[in-house]
C-alpha positions as CSV (number, residue, x, y, z in Angstrom):
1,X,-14.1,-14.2,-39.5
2,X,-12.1,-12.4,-36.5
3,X,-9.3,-14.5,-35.8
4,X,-8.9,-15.1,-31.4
5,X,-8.4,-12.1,-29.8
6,X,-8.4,-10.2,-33.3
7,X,-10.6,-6.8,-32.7
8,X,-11.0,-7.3,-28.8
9,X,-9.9,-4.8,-26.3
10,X,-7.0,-6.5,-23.7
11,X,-8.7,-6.7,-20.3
12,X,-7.5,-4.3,-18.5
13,X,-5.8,-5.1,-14.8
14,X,-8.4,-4.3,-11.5
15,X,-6.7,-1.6,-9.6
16,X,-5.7,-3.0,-6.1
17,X,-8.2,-2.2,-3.6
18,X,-7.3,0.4,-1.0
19,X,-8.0,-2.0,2.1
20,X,-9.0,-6.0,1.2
21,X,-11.4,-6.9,3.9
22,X,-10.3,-11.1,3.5
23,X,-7.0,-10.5,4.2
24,X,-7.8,-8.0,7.2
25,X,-10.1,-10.8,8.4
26,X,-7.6,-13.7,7.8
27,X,-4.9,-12.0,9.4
28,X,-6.9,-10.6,12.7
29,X,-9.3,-14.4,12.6
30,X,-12.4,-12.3,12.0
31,X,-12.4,-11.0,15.6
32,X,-14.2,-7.5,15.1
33,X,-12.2,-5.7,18.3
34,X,-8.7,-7.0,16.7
35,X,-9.6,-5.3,13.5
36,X,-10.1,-2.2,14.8
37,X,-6.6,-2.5,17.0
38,X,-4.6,-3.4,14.0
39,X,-5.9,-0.7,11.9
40,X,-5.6,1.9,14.5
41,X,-1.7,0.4,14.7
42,X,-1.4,0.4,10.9
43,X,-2.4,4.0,10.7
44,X,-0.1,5.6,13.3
45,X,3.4,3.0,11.9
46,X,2.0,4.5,8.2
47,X,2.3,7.7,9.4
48,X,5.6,7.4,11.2
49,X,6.6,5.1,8.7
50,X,6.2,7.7,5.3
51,X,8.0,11.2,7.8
52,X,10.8,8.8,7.7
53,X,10.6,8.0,4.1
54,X,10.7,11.5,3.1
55,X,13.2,12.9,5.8
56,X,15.8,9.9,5.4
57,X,19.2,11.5,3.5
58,X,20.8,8.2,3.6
59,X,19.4,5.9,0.7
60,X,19.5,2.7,2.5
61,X,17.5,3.9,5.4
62,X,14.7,5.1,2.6
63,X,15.0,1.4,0.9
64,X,14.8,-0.2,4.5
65,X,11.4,2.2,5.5
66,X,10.2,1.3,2.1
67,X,10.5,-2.2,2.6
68,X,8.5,-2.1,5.9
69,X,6.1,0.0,4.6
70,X,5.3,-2.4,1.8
71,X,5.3,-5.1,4.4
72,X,3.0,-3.5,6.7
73,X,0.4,-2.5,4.0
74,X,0.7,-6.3,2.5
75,X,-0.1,-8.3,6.0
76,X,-2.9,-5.5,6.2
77,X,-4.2,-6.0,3.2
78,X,-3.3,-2.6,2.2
79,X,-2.8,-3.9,-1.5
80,X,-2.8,-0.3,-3.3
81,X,-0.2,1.3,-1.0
82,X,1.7,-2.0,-1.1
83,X,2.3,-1.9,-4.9
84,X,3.2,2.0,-4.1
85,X,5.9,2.0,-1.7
86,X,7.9,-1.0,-3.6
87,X,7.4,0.8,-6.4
88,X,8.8,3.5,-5.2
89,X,11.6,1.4,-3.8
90,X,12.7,-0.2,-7.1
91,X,13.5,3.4,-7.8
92,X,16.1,4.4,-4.9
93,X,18.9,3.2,-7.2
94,X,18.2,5.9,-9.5
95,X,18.3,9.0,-6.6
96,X,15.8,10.1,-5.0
97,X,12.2,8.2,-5.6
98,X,9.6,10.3,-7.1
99,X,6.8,9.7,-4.0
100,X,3.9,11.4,-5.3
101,X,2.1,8.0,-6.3
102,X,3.0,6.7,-2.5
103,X,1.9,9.9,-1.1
104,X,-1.8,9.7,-3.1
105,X,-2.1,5.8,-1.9
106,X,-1.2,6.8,1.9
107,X,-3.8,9.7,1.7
108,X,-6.5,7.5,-0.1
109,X,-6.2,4.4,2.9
110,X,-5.8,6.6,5.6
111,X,-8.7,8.8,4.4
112,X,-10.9,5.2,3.9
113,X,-10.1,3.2,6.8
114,X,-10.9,7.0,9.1
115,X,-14.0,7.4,7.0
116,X,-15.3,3.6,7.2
117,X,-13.6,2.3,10.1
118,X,-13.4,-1.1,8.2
């Protein structure tokens, strides 16, 4: 007899989703026209946001555009690139922050709040 949790695979964590609709609708009260302001906002302060990130010299400017980015994507609901830019935060201590995984997550919501208009 298999003892608990003897021979079963670990469950493996749900990526985060690219844009959670319930928080976008909590956040903006459902109102349709709202949504589609804030994500029109969220896209150009991403943008603006992430040619900061990557042109800032100073390390503390980075950390500080780091922490808004995160911010931004978590009151948006932005979940994926949330987890992205702090990660790429906790690593400003060590130099400069490898931003590939930020850059992929930026790409990938852009691309699906463009293509779907959420």
């Amino acid at each position: 007899m298999d003892r608990i949790g003897e021979g079963r695979n670990e469950a493996k964590a749900k990526p985060a989703p690219l844009l959670d609709p319930v928080q976008l609708n909590r956040r903006t009260h459902g109102n349709a026209r709202l949504q589609v302001e804030v994500l029109a906002l969220f896209v150009t302060e991403v943008e603006r946001l992430m040619m900061q990130v990557e042109d800032a010299a100073d390390p503390q400017l980075r950390g500080d555009r780091l922490r808004a980015l995160t911010a931004l994507a978590r009151n948006t609901g932005a979940a994926l690139l949330a987890e992205q830019a702090r990660a790429a935060e906790t690593q400003i201590g060590d130099g400069v922050p490898d931003l590939t995984a930020l850059k992929e997550a930026v790409a990938n919501t852009l691309a699906f709040i463009r293509r779907t208009g959420v």
